[in-house]
C-alpha positions in Angstrom: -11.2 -36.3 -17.7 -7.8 -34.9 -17.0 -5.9 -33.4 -19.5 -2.0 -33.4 -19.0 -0.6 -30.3 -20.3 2.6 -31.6 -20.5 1.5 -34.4 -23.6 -0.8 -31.5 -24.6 2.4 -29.0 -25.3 4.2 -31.8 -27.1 1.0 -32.6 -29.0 0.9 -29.0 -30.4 4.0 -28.5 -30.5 4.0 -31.1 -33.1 0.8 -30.6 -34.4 2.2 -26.5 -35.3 5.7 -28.0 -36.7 3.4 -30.8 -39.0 6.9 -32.4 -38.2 7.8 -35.3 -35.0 11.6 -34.6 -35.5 10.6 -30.4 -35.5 9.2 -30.6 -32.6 12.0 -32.3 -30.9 14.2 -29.9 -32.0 12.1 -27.0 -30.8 11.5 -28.8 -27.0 14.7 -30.0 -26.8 13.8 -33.7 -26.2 14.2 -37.0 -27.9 12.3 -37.9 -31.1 11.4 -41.2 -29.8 10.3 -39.2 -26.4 8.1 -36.9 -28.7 6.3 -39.9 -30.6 6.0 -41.5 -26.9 4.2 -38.6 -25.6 1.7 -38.4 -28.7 0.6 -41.4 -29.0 0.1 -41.5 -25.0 -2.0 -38.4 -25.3 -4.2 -40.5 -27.9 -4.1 -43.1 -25.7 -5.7 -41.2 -22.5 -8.0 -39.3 -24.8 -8.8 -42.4 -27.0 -9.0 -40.9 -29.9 -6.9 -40.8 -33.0 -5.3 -37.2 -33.1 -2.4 -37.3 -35.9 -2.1 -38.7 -39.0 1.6 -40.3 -40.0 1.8 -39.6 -43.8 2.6 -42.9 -46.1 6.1 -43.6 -47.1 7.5 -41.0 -48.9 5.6 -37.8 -47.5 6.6 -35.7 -45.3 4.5 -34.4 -42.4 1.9 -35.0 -40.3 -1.6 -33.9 -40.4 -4.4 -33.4 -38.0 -7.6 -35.4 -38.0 -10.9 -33.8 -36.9 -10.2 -34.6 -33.7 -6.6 -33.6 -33.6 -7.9 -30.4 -35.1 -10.0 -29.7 -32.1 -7.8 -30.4 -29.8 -5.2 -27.9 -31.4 -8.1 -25.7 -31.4 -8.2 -25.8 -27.7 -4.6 -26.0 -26.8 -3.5 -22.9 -28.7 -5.9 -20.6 -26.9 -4.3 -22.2 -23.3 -1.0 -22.1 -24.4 -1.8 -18.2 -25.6 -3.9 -17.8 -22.2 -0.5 -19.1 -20.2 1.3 -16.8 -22.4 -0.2 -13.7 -20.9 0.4 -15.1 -18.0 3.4 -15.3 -18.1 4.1 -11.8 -19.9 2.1 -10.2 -16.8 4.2 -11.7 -14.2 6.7 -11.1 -15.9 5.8 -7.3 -15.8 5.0 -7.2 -12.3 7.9 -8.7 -11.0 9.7 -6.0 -13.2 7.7 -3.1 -11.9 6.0 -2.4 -15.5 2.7 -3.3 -14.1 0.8 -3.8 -11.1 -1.1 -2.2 -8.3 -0.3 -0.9 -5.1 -3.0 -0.3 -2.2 -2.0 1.9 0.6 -3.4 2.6 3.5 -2.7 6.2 5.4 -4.1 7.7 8.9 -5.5 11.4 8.0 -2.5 13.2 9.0 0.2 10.9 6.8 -2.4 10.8 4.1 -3.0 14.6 3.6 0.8 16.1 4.7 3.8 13.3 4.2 2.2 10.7 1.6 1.6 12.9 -1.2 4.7 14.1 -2.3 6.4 10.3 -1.4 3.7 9.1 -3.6 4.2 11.6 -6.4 8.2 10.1 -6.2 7.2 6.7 -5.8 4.5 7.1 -9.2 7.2 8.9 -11.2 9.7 6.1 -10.4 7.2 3.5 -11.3 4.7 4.7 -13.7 2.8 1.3 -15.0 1.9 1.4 -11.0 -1.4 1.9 -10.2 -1.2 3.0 -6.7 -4.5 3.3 -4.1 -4.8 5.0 -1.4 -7.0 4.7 1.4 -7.3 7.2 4.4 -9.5 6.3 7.9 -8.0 7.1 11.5 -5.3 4.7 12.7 -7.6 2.2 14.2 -9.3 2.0 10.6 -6.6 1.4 8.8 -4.9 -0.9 11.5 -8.2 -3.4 10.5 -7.9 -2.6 6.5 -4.3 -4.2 7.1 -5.6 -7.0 8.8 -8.7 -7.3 6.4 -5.9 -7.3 3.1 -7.8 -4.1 2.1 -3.9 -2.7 2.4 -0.4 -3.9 1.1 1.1 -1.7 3.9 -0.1 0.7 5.8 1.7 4.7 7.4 0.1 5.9 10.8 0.1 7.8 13.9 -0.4 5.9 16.9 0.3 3.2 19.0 -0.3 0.0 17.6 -1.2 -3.4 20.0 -1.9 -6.1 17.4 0.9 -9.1 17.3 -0.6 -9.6 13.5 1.4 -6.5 12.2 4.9 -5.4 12.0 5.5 -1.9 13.0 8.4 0.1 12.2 9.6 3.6 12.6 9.7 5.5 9.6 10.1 9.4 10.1 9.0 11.8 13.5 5.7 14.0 13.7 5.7 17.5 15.9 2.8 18.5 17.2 1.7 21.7 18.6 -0.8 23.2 21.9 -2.3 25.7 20.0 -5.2 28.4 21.2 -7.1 31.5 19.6 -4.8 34.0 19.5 -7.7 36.1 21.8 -7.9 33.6 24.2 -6.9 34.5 27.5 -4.6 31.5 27.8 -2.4 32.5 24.7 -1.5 35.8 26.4 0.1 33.9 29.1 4.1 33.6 29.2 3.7 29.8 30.0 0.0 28.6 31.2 -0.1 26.9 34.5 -2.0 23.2 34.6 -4.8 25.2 36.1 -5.5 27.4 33.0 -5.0 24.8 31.0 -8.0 22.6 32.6 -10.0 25.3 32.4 -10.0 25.6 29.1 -12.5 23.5 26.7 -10.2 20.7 25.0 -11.2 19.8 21.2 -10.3 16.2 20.6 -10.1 13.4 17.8 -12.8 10.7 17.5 -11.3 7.3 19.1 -9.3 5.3 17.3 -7.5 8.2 15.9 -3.6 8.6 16.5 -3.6 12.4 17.1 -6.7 11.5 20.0 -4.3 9.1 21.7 -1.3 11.0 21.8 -3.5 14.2 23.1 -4.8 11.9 25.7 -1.1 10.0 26.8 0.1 13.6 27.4 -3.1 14.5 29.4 -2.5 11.9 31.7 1.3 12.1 32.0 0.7 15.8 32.8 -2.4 15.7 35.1 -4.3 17.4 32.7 -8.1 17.1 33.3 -10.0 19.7 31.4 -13.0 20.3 32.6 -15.1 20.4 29.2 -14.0 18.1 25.7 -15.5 18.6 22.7 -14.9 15.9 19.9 -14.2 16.9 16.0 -13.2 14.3 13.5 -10.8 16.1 11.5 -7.5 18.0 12.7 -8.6 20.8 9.9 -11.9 21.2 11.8 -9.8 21.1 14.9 -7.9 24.0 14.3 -9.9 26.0 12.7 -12.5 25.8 15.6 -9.2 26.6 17.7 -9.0 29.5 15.3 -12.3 30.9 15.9 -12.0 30.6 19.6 -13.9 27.5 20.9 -10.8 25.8 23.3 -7.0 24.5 22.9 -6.0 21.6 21.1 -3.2 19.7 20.0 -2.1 19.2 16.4 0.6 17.9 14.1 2.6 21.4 13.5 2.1 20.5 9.5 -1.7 21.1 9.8 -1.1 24.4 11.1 1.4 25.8 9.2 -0.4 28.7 7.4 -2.4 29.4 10.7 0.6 30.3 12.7 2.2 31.8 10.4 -1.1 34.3 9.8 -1.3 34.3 13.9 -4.6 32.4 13.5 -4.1 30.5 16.3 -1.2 30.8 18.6 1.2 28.2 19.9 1.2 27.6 23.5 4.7 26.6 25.5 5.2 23.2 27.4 7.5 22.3 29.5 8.0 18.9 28.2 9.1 19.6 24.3 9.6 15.7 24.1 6.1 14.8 24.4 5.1 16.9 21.7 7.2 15.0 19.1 5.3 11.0 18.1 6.8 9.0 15.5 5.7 8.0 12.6 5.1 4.2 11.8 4.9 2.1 8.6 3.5 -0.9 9.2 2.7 -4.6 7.6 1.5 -7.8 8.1 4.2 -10.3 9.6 2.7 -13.7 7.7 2.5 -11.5 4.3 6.0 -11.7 2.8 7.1 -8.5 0.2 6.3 -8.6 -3.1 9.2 -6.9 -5.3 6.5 -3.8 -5.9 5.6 -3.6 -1.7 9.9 -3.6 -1.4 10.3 -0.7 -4.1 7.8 1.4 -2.3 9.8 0.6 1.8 12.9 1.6 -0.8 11.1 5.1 -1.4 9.8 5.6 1.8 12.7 5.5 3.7 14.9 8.2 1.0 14.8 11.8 2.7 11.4 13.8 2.4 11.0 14.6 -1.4 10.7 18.1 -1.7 7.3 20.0 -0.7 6.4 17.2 2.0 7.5 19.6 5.2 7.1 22.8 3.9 4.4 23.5 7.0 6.7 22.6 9.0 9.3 24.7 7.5 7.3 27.6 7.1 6.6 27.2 11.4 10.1 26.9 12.3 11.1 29.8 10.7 
């Protein structure tokens, strides 16, 4: 059996008022539309739901049935309520949840303090974060495990919409002992000979160190594959081989002379951007918008200080 909510609103609307002409004041209808809509109700349902009072009394009452029924309606019509109130909220920004999905270096050095801006702005927010390498968070986006989505890395999928949000230096780094880092600028030689620590595929920082390999005819003769940048550098730090890393995971290295930055000829290539990206069927929901909004203000304060700290 179908129940029409719209006779089932006038029903209890009336039912709540005890009154045919309340009701029609309340909805805004006709009387005669009101007593329409009961008595079809009763008709569809066949069963008797109101009771007119006699000549001279005023009011209507329930019958057993009616009572039932006004049971059931007022816990719907509290149920759409809350409904209502949440989206309400959410489209307001009181309330909701936000899941974000960040390759390792965005996630641990540019996120946070974008984040802390974002959760200060918004504080009903919940907000999620999820961190993989760019290929895993490439396939949460795709998978709806992530609203949108901030990586390193080129990105080949027609599903997603990539943008540029903000530039990423990166650094050749060595062991400040190593024989390389007391060179004024190694040759391409001296730098194959050296052992090369590299990301795990699928990661951002691995493809750009490998697109500047090959644009440079660098072929090292020995790689060695670590699956963070922190274990990266400080394996660089204790001597194992040369890498490249985003200058923010290094900051308090250099500046200790931990590990020591090596020259390139070609400053360009060590500069990637920075992408933000989302799903092109998936349209913005007011919360996703606010959060682009934040993203693209300057750096809140505290989310380049490695960088900072390098350049000067």
């Amino acid at each position: 059996m179908h129940l029409n909510l719209h006779l089932l609103r006038i029903f209890f609307t009336v039912a709540g008022q005890r009154s045919f002409s309340e009701a029609a004041r309340v909805l805004r209808i006709s009387q005669p539309a009101v007593s329409k809509a009961v008595r079809e109700l009763e008709r569809r349902l066949d069963l008797p739901l109101l009771e007119r009072s006699a000549s001279g009394a005023r009011g209507v009452h329930l019958t057993a049935n009616g009572g039932a029924l006004f049971e059931h309606a007022r816990g719907i019509f509290a149920l759409e309520r809350a409904a209502s109130e949440d989206i309400r909220a959410r489209v307001g920004l009181q309330r909701g949840q936000l899941s974000v999905g960040a390759s390792t270096t965005v996630a641990a050095y540019w996120l946070p303090a974008y984040a802390a801006a974002f959760s200060l702005r918004f504080p009903g927010i919940d907000l999620k974060i999820g961190v993989g390498n760019t290929q895993m968070v490439c396939d949460g986006l795709i998978g709806c495990e992530f609203d949108i989505a901030l990586v390193e890395g080129a990105i080949h999928d027609s599903r997603i919409l990539s943008t540029h949000w903000r530039d990423d230096e990166l650094r050749i780094i060595a062991g400040p002992n190593a024989p390389v880092a007391r060179r004024r600028r190694p040759s391409l030689a001296e730098l194959n000979s050296e052992i090369w620590l590299l990301r795990e595929p699928g990661s951002g920082t691995r493809d750009v160190t490998e697109r500047l390999m090959r644009n440079n005819g660098i072929a090292p003769r020995r790689t060695i594959e670590i699956g963070s940048n922190e274990g990266i550098a400080r394996a660089v730090a204790s001597g194992l081989g040369v890498a490249m890393l985003p200058t923010c995971v290094l900051g308090e290295l250099i500046v200790l002379q931990q590990v020591k930055p090596l020259p390139f000829p070609d400053e360009a290539a060590l500069v990637r951007p920075l992408l933000l990206l989302q799903l092109k069927e998936r349209p913005p929901s007011p919360l996703l918008r606010a959060f682009r909004d934040v993203l693209r203000q300057p750096p809140p304060a505290g989310s380049d200080e490695a960088v900072k700290r390098v350049r000067r």
